[in-house]
N, C-alpha and C positions, 0 to 999 in steps of 0.2 A: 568390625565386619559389617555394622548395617549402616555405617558410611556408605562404604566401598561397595553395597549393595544396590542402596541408592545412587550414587554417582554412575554406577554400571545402566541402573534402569534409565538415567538422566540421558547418557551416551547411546544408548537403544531409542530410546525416543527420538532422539536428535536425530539420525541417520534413518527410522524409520522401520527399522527393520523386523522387527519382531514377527511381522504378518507375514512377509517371509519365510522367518526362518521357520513357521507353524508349520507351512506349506513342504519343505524341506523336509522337517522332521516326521510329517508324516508319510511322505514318498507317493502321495497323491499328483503329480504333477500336473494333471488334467486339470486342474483348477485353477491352474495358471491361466486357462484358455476364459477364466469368469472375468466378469468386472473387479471382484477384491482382486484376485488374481494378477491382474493388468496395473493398478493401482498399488500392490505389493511391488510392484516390479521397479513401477515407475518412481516411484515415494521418496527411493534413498538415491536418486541419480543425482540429482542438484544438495547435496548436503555433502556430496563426492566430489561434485565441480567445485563447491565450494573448500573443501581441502586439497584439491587441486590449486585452485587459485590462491590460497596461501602458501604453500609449500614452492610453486613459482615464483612468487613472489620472494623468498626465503632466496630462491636458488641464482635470482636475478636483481638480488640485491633492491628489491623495490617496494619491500615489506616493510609496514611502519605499525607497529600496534595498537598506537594511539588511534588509527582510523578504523578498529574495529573493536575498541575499547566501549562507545555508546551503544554499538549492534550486540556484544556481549554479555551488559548487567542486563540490557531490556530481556534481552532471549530469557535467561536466568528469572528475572522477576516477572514477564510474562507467563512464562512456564507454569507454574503455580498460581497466579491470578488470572489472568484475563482468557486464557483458553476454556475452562470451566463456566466463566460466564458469560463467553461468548457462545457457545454450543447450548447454553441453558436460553440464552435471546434469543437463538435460532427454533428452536425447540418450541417457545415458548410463541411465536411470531405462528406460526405455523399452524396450530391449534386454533390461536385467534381469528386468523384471516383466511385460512383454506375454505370453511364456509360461505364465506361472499366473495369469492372469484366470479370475476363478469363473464368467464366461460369456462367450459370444460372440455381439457385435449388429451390426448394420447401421447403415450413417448414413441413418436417415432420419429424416422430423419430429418421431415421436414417440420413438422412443430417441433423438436428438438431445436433446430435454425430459429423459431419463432421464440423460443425460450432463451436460448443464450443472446439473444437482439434485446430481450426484456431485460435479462440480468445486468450486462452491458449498462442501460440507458439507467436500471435502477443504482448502478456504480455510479455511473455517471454522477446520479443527485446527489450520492453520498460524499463524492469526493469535491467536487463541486463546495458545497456546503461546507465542506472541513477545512477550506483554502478561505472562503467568503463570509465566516460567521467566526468571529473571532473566538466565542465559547469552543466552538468544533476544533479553531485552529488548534487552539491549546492540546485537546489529544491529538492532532493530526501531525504538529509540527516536530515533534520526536521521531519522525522519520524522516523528514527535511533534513536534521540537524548536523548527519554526519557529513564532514570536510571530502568526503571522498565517494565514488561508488563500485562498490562490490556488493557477491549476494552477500553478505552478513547484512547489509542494510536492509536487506526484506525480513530482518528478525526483529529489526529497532520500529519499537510502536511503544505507543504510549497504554499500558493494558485497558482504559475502558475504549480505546477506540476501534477495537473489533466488536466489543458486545454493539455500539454504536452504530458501525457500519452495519454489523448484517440485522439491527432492528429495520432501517431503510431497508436495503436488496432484499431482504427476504418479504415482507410484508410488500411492496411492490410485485415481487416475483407471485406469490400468494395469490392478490388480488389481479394478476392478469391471469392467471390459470396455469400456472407453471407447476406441476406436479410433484409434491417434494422428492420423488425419488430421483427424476428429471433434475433437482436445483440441486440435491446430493453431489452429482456427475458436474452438473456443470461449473461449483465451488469448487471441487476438484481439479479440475482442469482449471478453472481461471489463478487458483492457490498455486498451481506448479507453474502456469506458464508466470504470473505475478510474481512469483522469484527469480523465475531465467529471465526476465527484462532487467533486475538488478545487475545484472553480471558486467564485472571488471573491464578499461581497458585494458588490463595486463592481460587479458584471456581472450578478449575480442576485442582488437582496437576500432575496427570500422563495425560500428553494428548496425548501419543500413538494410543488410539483409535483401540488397537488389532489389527483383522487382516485387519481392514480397511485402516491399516497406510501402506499397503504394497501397493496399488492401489492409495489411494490420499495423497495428503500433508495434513498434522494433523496439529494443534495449536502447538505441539512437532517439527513439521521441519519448525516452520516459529519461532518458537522461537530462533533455532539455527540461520535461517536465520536473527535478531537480534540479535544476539552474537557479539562483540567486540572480543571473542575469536580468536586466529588466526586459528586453526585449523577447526575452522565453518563460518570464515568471509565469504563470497560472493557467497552463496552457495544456495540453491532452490530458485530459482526467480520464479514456476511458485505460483498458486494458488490453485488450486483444484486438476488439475491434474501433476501427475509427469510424464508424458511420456516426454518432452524437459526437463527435470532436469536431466531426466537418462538417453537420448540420448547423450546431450551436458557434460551431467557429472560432473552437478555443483550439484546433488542430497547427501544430507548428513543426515544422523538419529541421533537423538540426543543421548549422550553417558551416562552411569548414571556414570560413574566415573570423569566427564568431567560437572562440575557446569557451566551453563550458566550466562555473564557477558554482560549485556544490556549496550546499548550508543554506543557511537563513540569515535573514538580512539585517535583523535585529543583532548588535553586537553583543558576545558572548564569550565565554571561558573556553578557549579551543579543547574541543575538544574534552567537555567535560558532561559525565554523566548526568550528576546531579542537575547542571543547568540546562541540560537536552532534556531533562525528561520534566523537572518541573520551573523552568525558567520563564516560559510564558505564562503560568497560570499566576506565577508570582506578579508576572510585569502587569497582567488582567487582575489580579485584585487589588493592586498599587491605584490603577486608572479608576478602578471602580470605587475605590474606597474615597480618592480625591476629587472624585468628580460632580459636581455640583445639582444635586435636586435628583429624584428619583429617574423623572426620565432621563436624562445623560447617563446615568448608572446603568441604567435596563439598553441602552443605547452600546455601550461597551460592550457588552455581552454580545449584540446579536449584529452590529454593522461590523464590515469589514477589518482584517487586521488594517491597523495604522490611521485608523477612522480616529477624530480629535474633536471634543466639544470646542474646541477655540477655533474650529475652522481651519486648521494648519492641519489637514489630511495628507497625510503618507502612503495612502493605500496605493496598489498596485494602479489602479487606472490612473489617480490624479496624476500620481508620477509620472507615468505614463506621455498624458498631456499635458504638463512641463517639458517632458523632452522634446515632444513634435513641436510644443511652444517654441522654446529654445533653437533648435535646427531652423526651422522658418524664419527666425531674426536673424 
């Protein structure tokens, strides 16, 4: 019975609903009209698309389990690790740095705008960083790893790469004046819309999103931004909005002549948890362990993935300028 208890709380948690059904059971419905309220409502929508998009998939014969096999143990083994201490780095960021904010604003609509532009640009560095510092890759790439995309892949993370990210966004957000009740909502919001960008071709095949895709980043530029393609590797890191994608000029629109190829470029067990979740930290302490004198060691950890003391770099740029090499001969 306190299996079945727990597994119950598991599947409550999972779809969100508890705050709900609070709501429900006690026939307050005006509260619907609050922020929990709004946020109760909204919470289990994309955990429903996402049993949507499996049960289509089921019904259109296009369901393969093995592609939501990596998004599965992570859920499960994040669930109990990494949520807990990532809400505790939040928490903890926030005490630290709310006193030296360079100013002090108000939540309203238009600092609200000033604050998710901060949050944004502080994703920005974090994600950024988790693509360009081969330590970071290591938590970052358990979310590259799955062959395919659907939302379950907005569940496949490596657990300390949440506490990770919101030490960055939140201590930026902090230190520009972004008021924690303000960065509450706008985690919120950026946590729901960060999962409907995973969303399936089986569900949405064109995810351009017209002319919306010209102002935010669409399910269309975060799919390239999963791409193994070299031509779309390392490319819109923000979320919602592209002003730091198009600033810094890592912004790329998905090409129709140009099929997008999910994973990581490193070769690996299809399709295999164990190697999605600690394959890179393996292949980072092989490099570091064989690598000659302290700095190349320390050199591993912080240059780019595919960075080589032997000078035979694989990183995304080199390769990059091999292929413009190449095409020009």
């Amino acid at each position: 019975m306190e299996f079945i208890e727990i597994l119950i709380g598991q599947i409550r948690g999972f779809f969100g609903i508890d705050s709900l059904l609070k709501i429900i059971n006690s026939g307050d419905y005006s509260s619907l009209m609050t922020y929990q309220g709004i946020t109760s409502i909204i919470a289990p929508i994309l955990p429903f698309i996402l049993i949507f998009e499996l049960t289509r998939g089921l019904l259109y014969k296009k369901f393969h389990v093995v592609e939501y096999k990596i998004s599965f143990f992570s859920y499960l083994l994040n669930s109990v690790l990494g949520r807990y201490i990532s809400v505790g780095m939040t928490i903890f960021c926030i005490g630290l740095f709310e006193k030296y904010a360079i100013i002090s604003i108000s939540f309203t609509w238009y600092w609200f705008i000033y604050g998710y532009i901060i949050w944004e640009f502080a994703h920005f560095i974090y994600h950024f960083l988790a693509h360009k510092v081969r330590l970071f890759w290591c938590l970052h790439s358990t979310h590259h790893a799955p062959e395919g995309m659907n939302l379950a892949v907005s569940y496949s993370h490596f657990f300390l790469e949440g506490p990770y990210a919101d030490i960055i966004r939140t201590s930026i957000c902090m230190l520009a004046g972004v008021p924690p009740t303000m960065l509450f909502v706008i985690m919120f919001i950026d946590g729901t819309y960060g999962s409907f960008i995973h969303i399936g071709e089986s569900v949405m095949k064109n995810a351009k999103l017209g002319v919306l895709g010209k102002f935010i980043l669409t399910p269309s530029h975060h799919r390239v931004h999963h791409a193994k393609n070299l031509e779309y590797m390392d490319t819109n890191y923000c979320n919602l909005l592209n002003v730091w994608d198009k600033l810094f000029k890592t912004y790329k629109d998905e090409k129709d002549e140009l099929k997008i190829e999910y994973g990581i470029t490193r070769e690996m067990k299809p399709n295999s948890f164990l190697d999605a979740y600690f394959g890179e930290i393996t292949a980072l302490a092989k490099d570091v362990w064989y690598a000659p004198g302290i700095k190349n060691k320390l050199l591993y950890l912080f240059m780019p993935p595919g960075w080589s003391h032997t000078g035979d770099h694989k990183t995304t740029t080199a390769l990059r300028k091999a292929m413009v090499s190449a095409n020009k001969g």
